[in-house]
C-alpha positions in Angstrom: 115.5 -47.0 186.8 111.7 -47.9 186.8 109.6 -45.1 187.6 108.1 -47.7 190.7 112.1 -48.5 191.7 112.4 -44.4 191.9 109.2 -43.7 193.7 110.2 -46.2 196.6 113.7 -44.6 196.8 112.5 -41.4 197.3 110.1 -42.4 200.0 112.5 -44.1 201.9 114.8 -41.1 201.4 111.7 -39.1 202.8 110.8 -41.3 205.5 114.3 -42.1 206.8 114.7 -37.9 206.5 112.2 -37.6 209.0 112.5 -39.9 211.2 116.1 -37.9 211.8 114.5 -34.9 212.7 112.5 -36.8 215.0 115.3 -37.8 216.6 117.5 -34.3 216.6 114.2 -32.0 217.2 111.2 -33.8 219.1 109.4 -30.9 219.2 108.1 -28.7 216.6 106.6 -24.8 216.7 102.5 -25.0 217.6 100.4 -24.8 214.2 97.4 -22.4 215.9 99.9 -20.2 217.7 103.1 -20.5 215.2 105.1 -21.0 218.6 104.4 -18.1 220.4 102.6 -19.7 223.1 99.7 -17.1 222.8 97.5 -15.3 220.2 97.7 -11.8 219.2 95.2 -9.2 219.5 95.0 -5.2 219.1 94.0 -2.9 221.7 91.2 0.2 220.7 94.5 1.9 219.6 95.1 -0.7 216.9 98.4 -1.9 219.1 99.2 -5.2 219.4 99.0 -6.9 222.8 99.1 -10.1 224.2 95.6 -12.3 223.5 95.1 -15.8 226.0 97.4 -18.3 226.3 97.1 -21.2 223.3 95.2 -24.3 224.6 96.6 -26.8 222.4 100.3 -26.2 223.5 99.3 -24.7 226.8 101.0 -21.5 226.3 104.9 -23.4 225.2 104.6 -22.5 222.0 106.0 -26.3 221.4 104.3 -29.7 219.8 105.5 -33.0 219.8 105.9 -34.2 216.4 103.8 -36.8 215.3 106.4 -39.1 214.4 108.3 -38.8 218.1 104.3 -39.2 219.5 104.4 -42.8 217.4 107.8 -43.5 218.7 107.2 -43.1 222.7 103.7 -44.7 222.4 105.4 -47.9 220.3 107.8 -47.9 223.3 105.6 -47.8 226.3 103.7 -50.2 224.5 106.9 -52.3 224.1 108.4 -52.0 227.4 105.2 -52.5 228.7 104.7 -56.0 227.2 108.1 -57.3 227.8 108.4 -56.2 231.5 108.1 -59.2 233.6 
């Protein structure tokens, strides 16, 4: 096989991967908070405790994955210009 022949293979192999866990798991753990729904700090002790509530998942712990996020918004957008 060409090296170009390969290259498209494997990025369809890549690209059809994810759009399967896009499909079986829409949602992914929060980057900033690593899906805990909250950040970590110590007390004077040096004990952890529970810090404020993560804004960008607002305190899930959950994130919709980019590729679901293209998804819904190509289907509103669809349904929305084929509805009478």
């Amino acid at each position: 096989m060409t090296p170009i022949v390969l290259a498209i293979a494997c990025l369809m192999v890549v690209t059809v991967g994810y759009g399967g866990l896009c499909v079986a798991s829409p949602f992914g753990d929060c980057r900033k908070c690593s899906g805990m729904g909250h950040a970590l700090k110590t007390d004077r002790t040096g004990r952890l405790k529970r810090g404020k509530d993560c804004r960008h998942c607002k305190a899930t712990g959950k994130r919709i994955r980019t590729g679901r996020w293209l998804y819904n918004r190509w289907a509103r957008i669809y349904r929305a210009g084929t509805t009478d």
